[in-house]
Each structure stands twice: as structure tokens, then as C-alpha cells.
C-alpha positions as CSV (number, residue, x, y, z in Angstrom):
1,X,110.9,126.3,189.9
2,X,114.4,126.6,189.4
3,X,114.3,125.2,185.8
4,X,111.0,128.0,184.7
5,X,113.2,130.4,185.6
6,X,115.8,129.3,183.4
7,X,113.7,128.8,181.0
8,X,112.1,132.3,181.2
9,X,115.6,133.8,180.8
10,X,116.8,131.8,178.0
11,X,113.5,133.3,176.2
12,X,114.2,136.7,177.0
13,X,117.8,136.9,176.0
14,X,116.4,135.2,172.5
15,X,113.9,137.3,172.1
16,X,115.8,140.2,172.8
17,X,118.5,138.8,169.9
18,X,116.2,138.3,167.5
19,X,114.4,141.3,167.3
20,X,118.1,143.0,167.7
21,X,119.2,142.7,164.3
22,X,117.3,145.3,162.4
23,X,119.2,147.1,160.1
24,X,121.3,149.8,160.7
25,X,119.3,152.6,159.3
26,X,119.1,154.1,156.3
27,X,121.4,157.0,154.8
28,X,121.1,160.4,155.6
29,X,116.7,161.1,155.0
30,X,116.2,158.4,152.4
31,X,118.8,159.5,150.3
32,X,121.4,156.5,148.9
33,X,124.5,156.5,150.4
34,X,126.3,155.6,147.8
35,X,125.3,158.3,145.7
36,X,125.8,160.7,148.1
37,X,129.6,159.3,148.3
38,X,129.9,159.4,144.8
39,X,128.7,163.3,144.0
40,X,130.0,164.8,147.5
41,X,131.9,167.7,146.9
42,X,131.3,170.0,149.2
43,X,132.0,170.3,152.4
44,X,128.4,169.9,153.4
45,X,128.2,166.8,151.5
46,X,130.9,165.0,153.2
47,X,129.9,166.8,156.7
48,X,126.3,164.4,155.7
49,X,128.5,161.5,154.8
50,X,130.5,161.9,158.3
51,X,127.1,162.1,160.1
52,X,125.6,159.2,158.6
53,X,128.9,157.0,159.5
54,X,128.8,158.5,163.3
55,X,125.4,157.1,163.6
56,X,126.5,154.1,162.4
57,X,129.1,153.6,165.1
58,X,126.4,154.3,167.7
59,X,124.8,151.9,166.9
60,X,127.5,149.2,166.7
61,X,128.3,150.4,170.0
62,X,125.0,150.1,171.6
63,X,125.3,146.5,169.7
64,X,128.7,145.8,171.1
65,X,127.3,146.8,175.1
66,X,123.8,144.8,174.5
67,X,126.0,141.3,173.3
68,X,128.4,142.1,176.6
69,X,125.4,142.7,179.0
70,X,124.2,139.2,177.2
71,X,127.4,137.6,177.4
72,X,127.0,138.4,181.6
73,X,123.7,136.7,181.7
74,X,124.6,133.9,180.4
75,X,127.4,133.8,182.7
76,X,125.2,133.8,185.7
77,X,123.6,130.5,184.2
78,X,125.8,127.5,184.8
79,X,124.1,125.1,182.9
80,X,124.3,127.8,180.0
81,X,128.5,128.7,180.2
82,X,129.1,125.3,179.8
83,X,126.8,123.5,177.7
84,X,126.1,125.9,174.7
85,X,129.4,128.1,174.7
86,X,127.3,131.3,174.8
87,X,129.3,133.7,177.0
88,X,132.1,132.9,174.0
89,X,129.4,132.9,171.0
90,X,127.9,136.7,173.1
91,X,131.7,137.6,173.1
92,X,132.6,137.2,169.6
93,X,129.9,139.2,168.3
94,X,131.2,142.1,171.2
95,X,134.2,142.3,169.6
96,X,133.0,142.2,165.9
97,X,130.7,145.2,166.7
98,X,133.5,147.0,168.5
99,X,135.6,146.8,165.3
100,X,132.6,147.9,163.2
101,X,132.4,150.9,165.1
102,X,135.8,151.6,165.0
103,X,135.8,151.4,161.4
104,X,132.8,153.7,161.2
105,X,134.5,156.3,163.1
106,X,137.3,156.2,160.9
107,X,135.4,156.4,158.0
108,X,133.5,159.5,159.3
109,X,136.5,161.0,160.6
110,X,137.7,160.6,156.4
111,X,134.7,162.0,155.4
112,X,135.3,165.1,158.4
113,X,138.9,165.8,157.1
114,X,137.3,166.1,153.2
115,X,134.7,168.5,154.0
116,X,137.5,170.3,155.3
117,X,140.0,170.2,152.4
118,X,136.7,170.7,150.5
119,X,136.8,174.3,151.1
């Protein structure tokens, strides 16, 4: 019984990974964002660009939470900490979205400070 359940979990927390990694979304309504980054200036334009970027680190974040709450299930699995080297594997990824949302919040924070020198 014990080992269904195991098994049942494993599944989940797969399932739940795979079906994770969609992209990130796309730029502001369809619109490239790297020709929006290349013709902003206005401050509007780069007000768009700083939206775009903050949405961007959401996402990582929610990311970086979902690989932690991960990491904590396959913590409660013995068999699972120690065999496969998951809880490390969920933790790496943690971090890696951390940083990517760190960097998207400087990169709209950039993009913030333009639209105001913009004016």
C-alpha cells in the first residue's frame, strides 16, 4: 500500500513538472519585445517594457516557490532524498528561478528609471 502511494506521488510531482514549463508569456499584447526595446522612446514605451519584465519576475517567482514546495515533497519521501538526489536537483532550479527574477526586476526597474529620464 505503502509503495502505491509512493508511486502516486512520484506521478503527481512529474506531472505537475512537466506541464510547468510553458513559456513565459509573450510581450506586451503580441507585440515583439524586441522591437518594442529597440523603438522605445517614450516614457510609455519603456513604462510597457517595465511591465512586461515585472511579469516576467512573477512568474519566476511562482517557479521558484512551486520547485521549493517540490523540493519539501520529495523530502518527506525517504527512498526519494536519497536515491535520486531530488530535494538537491528541486533546489537548484529554486535558486536559478530566484536569480531570474531578480534579474527581471532589475531589468524593469532600468526600463522604470528610462521612462523617467524619457520625459
Amino acid at each position: 500500500m505503502q509503495t502505491w502511494k509512493t508511486i502516486s506521488v512520484v506521478m503527481a510531482i512529474l506531472t505537475t513538472v512537466a506541464f510547468g514549463y510553458t513559456p513565459f508569456g509573450s510581450a506586451a499584447a503580441g507585440k515583439n519585445l524586441e522591437h518594442m526595446i529597440t523603438e522605445a522612446k517614450t516614457p510609455a514605451d519603456h513604462k510597457a517594457i517595465a511591465t512586461y519584465y515585472e511579469k516576467e519576475a512573477q512568474e519566476a517567482h511562482r517557479k521558484h516557490t512551486e520547485h521549493q514546495q517540490m523540493r519539501d515533497e520529495y523530502a518527506k519521501l525517504p527512498v526519494l532524498k536519497t536515491k535520486t538526489g531530488a530535494v538537491d536537483h528541486c533546489d537548484a532550479i529554486a535558486k536559478k528561478y530566484e536569480e531570474i527574477a531578480k534579474e527581471y526586476e532589475a531589468l524593469a526597474q532600468m526600463h522604470r528609471e528610462m521612462a523617467t529620464a524619457a520625459k
